[in-house]
N, C-alpha and C positions, 0 to 999 in steps of 0.2 A: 478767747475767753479772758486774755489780760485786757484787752481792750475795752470790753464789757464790762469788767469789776470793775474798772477806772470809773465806768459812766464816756468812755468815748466811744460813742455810739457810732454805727453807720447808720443812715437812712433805705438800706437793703441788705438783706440776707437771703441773696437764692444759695440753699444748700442742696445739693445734688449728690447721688452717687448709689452705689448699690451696698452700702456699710451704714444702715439706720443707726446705729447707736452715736454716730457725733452729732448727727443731726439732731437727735432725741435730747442729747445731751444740752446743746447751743439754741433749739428753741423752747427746751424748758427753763432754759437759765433767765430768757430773754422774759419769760411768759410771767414768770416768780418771784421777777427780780429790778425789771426798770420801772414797775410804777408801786406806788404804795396802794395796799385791801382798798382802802378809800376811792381810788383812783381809775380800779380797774373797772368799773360799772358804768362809769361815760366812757371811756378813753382803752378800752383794750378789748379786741374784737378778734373770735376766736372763729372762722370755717373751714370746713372741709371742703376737699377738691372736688367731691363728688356732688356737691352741692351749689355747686357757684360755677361762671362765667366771669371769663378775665374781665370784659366791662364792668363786672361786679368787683373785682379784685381791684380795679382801680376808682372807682367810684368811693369805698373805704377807705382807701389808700389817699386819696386827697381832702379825704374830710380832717378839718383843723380839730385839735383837742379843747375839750372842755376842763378848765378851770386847773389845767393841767402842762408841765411844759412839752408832754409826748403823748403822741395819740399810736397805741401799737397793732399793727394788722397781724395775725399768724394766719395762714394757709398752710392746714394739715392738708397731707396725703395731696400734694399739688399736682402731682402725676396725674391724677384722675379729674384733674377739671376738664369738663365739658366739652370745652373747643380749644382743649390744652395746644394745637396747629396756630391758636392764634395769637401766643404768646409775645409774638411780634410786637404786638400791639403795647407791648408795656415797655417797647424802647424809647417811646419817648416821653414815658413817664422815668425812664433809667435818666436821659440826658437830662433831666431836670425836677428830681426827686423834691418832693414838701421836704423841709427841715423837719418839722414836726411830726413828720410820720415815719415810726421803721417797721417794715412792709418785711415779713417774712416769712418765704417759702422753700418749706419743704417738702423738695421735687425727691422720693424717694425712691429707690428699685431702680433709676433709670440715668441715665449722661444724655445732657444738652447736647447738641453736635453744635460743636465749635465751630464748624464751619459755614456754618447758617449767620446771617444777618444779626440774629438775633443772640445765637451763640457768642459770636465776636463782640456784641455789644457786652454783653455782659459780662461776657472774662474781661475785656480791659477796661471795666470799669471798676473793676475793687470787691466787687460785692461779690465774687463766686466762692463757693467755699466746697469743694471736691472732695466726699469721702469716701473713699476707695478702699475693697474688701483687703483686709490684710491677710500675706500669703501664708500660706500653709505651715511654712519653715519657720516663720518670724511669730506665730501664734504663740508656741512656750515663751520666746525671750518678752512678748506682749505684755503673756500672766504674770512673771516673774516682778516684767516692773510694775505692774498695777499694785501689785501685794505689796511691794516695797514700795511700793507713796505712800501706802493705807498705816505704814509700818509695822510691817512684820514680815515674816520672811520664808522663802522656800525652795529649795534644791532644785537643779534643771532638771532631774529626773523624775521630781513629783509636778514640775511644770508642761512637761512633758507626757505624762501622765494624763492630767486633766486635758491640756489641747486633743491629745490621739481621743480620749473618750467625750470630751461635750463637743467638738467641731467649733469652727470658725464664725460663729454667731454670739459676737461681744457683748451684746445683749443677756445672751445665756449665759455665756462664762461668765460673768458679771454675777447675774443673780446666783449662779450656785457657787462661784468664793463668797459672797458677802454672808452667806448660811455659815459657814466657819465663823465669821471670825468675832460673833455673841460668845463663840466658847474659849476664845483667845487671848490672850495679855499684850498691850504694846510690846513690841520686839519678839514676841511668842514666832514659831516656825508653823507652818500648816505640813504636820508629818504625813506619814501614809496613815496610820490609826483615822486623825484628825478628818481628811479624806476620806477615807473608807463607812467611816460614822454619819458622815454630817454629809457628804456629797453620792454616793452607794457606790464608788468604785473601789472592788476588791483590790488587796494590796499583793493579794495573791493571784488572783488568777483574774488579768487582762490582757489584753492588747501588747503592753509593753513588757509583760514577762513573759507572752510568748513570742515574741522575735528575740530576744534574750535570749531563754532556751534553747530556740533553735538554734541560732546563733552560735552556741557555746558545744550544742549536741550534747547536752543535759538531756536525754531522754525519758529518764522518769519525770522528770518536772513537764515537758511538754503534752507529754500522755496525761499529764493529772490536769492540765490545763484544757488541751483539746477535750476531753472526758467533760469537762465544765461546759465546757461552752456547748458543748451537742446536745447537753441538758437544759442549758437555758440559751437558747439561741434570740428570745427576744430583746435581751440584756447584750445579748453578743451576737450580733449578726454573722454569715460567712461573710457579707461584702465587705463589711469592715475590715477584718481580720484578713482576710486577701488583701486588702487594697492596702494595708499597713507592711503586712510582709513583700507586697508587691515594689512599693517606696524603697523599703529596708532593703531590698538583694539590688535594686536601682542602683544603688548611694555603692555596696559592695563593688557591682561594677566599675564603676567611674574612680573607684579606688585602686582598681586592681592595673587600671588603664592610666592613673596620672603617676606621671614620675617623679614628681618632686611633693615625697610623702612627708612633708613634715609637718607638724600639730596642724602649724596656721595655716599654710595654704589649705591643707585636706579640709580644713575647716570652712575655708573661703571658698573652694571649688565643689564642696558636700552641699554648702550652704547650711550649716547646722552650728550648733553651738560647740565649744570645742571640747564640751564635759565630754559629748559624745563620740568624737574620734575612735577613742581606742574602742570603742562596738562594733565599730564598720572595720577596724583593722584586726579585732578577734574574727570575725564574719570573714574576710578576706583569707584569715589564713586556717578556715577551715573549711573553704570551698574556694576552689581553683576557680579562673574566669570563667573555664568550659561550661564546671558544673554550676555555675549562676544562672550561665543562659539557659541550663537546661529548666530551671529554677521560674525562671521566668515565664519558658516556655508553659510551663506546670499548673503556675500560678493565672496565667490565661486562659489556660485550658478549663482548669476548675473554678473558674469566674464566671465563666461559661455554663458549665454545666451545673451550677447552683444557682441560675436564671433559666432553667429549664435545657438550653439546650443540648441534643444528644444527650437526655439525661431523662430515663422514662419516670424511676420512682426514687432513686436511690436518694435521702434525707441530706439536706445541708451539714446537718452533724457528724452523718458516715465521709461525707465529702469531705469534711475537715480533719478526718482520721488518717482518709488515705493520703490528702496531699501531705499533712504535715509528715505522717511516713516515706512519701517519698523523696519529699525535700529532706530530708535527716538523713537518708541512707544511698 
């Protein structure tokens, strides 16, 4: 992107990977920004994958610009061109690209195999740009600095918060902070209220206050939460809610198993932020190793049986009753 706002162009952009949003990002910059409104009616030429054939992709590709110093190709949704096997064929329009043309495809949902002819060309040639989904753990520290570019600000536990409820699609996270922050002031905080308003996650009753709960063996708090969720289960899935406490008693283990507890390593070997340390280390010393596995074991079981199996009628809601009872007691 620094490269781009200079105006130091490449002559290709294959962007790849299964993480649309930089891609989205790097060919709309390209699409809105290297030629001037005048410009773009000869010289900026916009297809889909689904519609074109790499001979086609390079036949644009080497047409000179009009009245213009850049003629730009984008290939949407490049994945899906025709005889996308014969991408080959644009190696040796790689080792000897038009000046005049920057030819950009976004190959999306998918990874070139590097190890193809054609893969190798193009990784060493400069032009590959790899966006790769970010992991699950690094989502909140993601949010946190998005917010803080935008200028303003927010605690790892409301960061933390949005990652466990919207998921790892940048895209999404994106559009539902940006809904915040029309009602925000430069340097303002995105509170839980703020959230709760403008995004619909309860500041009371989700995901992350009830591994909390359990957590702590607050039982009235957990019963007013599980009680929620059985009620609105399409707002609050069981799989979700298993698969967060399922993480959560993980991270307990591997707590109870390292021996060198201190802030940073726990933090480095949790792989979490170190707000959240002291969670995993309430969690640990309110369930022994034994009873984690058993925890685990539990938490499988009823993963299980809220996908039907061994499981004739009993509702995801009653399921989420009993395991949270019996993981508590």
């Amino acid at each position: 992107m620094r490269g781009l706002k200079s105006k130091a162009y490449q002559p290709i952009y294959f962007l790849t990977g299964d993480e649309p949003y930089y891609i989205d990002i790097i060919s709309n910059y390209i699409e809105n920004n290297v030629l001037e409104e005048s410009e773009k009616s000869f010289n900026q030429t916009i297809l889909y994958g689904i519609d074109v054939k790499v001979d086609q992709v390079l036949e644009n590709a080497k047409r000179f610009p009009m009245m213009s110093e850049k003629h730009v190709v984008i290939i949407k949704e490049a994945q899906n061109i025709k005889d996308v096997k014969n991408l080959i064929l644009l190696q040796t329009y790689i080792e000897n690209p038009l000046d005049s043309t920057i030819l950009v495809l976004c190959y999306k949902y998918k990874k070139i195999d590097l190890r193809t002819a054609f893969g190798k060309k193009i990784n060493n040639s400069g032009f590959l740009f790899k966006s790769n989904k970010i992991k699950d753990y690094k989502l909140g520290e993601w949010i946190a600095q998005y917010i803080h570019s935008k200028g303003y600000k927010i605690s790892p536990k409301n960061s933390a918060l949005l990652s466990n409820h919207i998921g790892n699609d940048l895209s999404r996270v994106v559009n539902e902070i940006e809904k915040t922050f029309i009602h925000l002031n430069p340097g303002d905080e995105l509170s839980e209220d703020i959230i709760e308003t403008n995004i619909g996650i309860s500041k009371n009753f989700n995901d992350f206050e009830l591994t909390a709960a359990i957590s702590t063996k607050n039982h009235l708090k957990y019963n007013q939460i599980v009680d929620y969720f059985s009620k609105n289960q399409k707002d609050h899935p069981m799989i979700r809610s298993v698969g967060i406490l399922y993480n959560f008693f993980i991270k307990v283990l591997i707590f109870h198993y390292t021996k060198d507890k201190s802030e940073g390593n726990l933090a480095s070997v949790l792989q979490v932020n170190p707000y959240f340390v002291k969670d995993y280390r309430t969690g640990a010393r309110n369930y022994n190793a034994r009873k984690v596995l058993k925890i685990i074991s539990l938490l499988r079981e009823y993963d299980a049986q809220s996908k039907g199996y061994n499981n004739p009628s009993t509702s995801n809601g009653e399921l989420l009753k009993e395991l949270a009872f019996k993981i508590a007691h």
